[in-house]
C-alpha positions, 0 to 999 in steps of 0.5 A: 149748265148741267143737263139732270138725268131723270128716271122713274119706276112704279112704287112697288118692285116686281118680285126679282128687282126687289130682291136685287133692291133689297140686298143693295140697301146699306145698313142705315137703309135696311134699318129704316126699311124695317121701322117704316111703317108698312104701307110706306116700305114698298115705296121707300125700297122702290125709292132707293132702289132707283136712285142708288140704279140712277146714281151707278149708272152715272158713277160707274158703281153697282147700286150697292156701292153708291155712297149714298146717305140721308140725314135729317137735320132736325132728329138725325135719323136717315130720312132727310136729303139724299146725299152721295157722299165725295162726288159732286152728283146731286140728286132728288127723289120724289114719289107717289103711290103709283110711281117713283121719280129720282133726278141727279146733275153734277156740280149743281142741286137738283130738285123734282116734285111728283104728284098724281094728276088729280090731286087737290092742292088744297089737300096737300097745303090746306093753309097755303095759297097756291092757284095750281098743281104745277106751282106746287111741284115747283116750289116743292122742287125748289125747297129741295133743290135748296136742301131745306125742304118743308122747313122753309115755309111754301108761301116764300118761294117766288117766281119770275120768267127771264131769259133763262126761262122761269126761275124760282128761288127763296128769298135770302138765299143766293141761289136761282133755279131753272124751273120746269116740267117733264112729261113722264104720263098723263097720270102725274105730274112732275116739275124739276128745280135747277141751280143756274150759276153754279158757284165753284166749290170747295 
C-alpha cells in the first residue's frame, strides 16, 4: 500500500511565498483567484501554492510546472478535485480558516478532511447524523478520496474495523479506504482516506 505524503501551511502566505505562489498559478488558476470572492482568495492561493509545492517535490518538477487542473463536473468550472494531469500522483486538499492541509500517494486515491477543533458538527451538517468531529473528517476524506465529494450524500459512507484497521467505503462503489487521523495540532483536526487494493490501471 502507498505511504501518502502530507504537508500543511497556514491559510494566509508571508508576503515573498506569496508572490512565488502567485507566479506559479496556471492561467485557469489565476482566473478563479480573480472571481473568488475576497475573503476565500488568500485561502485558495495558499491551497495551490502547497499542493502544486507537494506535487514537485514528489515529480521533481517547480510548482509552476506541475500539470495540475480541476474541474467541476457539475458546471465545468475549475473548483472540483484536483488532478495532475499524466502521473499516477493522486492528491487532496483540504483547509481551514487557520491552516491548509494537502495529501498526494501513487497509484491510489487519497483523501484528507480538516477541521478546526472546536467545531460543531451540527454546523457543518445540521441534516446528517454524525455522533463526532472525527467521523465527519472521515466520511469527508472518503467522499473525496471516492472523487464525488458532497454529490454523494454524508449519511451513506459506512465504516468497519478489520485487520486492516478501520476501513470506510460508499456503498456500491468498489473501492475500500483505510481511514485514519494525523496529529498535526491541537487546534485541528485531520483524517486521511486510502484506497486498499488498488486495482491495475490502464
Amino acid at each position: 500500500m502507498s505511504t501518502p505524503t502530507l504537508r500543511w501551511i497556514p491559510s494566509v502566505l508571508a508576503p515573498d511565498e506569496r508572490q512565488r505562489a502567485a507566479s506559479a498559478l496556471s492561467t485557469t488558476e489565476r482566473a478563479r483567484f480573480d472571481y473568488e470572492p475576497l475573503a476565500k482568495r488568500e485561502t485558495f492561493l495558499a491551497g495551490r501554492h502547497l499542493l502544486r509545492s507537494l506535487a514537485g517535490e514528489l515529480l521533481g518538477l517547480d510548482a509552476a510546472d506541475v500539470p495540475l487542473i480541476a474541474s467541476c463536473p457539475d458546471c465545468e468550472r475549475e473548483h472540483g478535485r484536483p488532478v495532475v494531469v499524466g502521473t499516477d500522483l493522486q492528491v487532496s486538499l483540504a483547509h481551514s480558516a487557520d491552516a491548509v492541509v494537502a495529501v498526494a500517494a501513487w497509484g491510489a486515491r487519497v483523501g484528507v478532511d480538516l477541521e478546526p477543533a472546536g467545531t460543531k458538527v451540527d454546523n457543518l451538517a445540521p441534516l446528517i447524523r454524525t455522533p463526532s468531529l472525527q467521523r465527519w473528517t472521515r466520511i469527508e476524506a472518503v467522499l473525496k478520496a471516492d472523487g464525488r465529494g458532497l454529490r454523494v450524500s454524508p449519511d451513506l459512507v459506512e465504516f468497519a474495523t478489520t485487520s486492516d484497521g478501520d476501513i470506510g467505503w460508499v456503498p456500491g462503489a468498489p473501492a475500500r479506504y483505510r481511514v485514519w487521523e494525523v496529529d498535526l495540532d491541537p487546534a485541528v483536526r485531520v483524517s486521511i482516506a486510502l484506497e486498499l487494493n488498488v486495482p491495475e490501471r490502464s
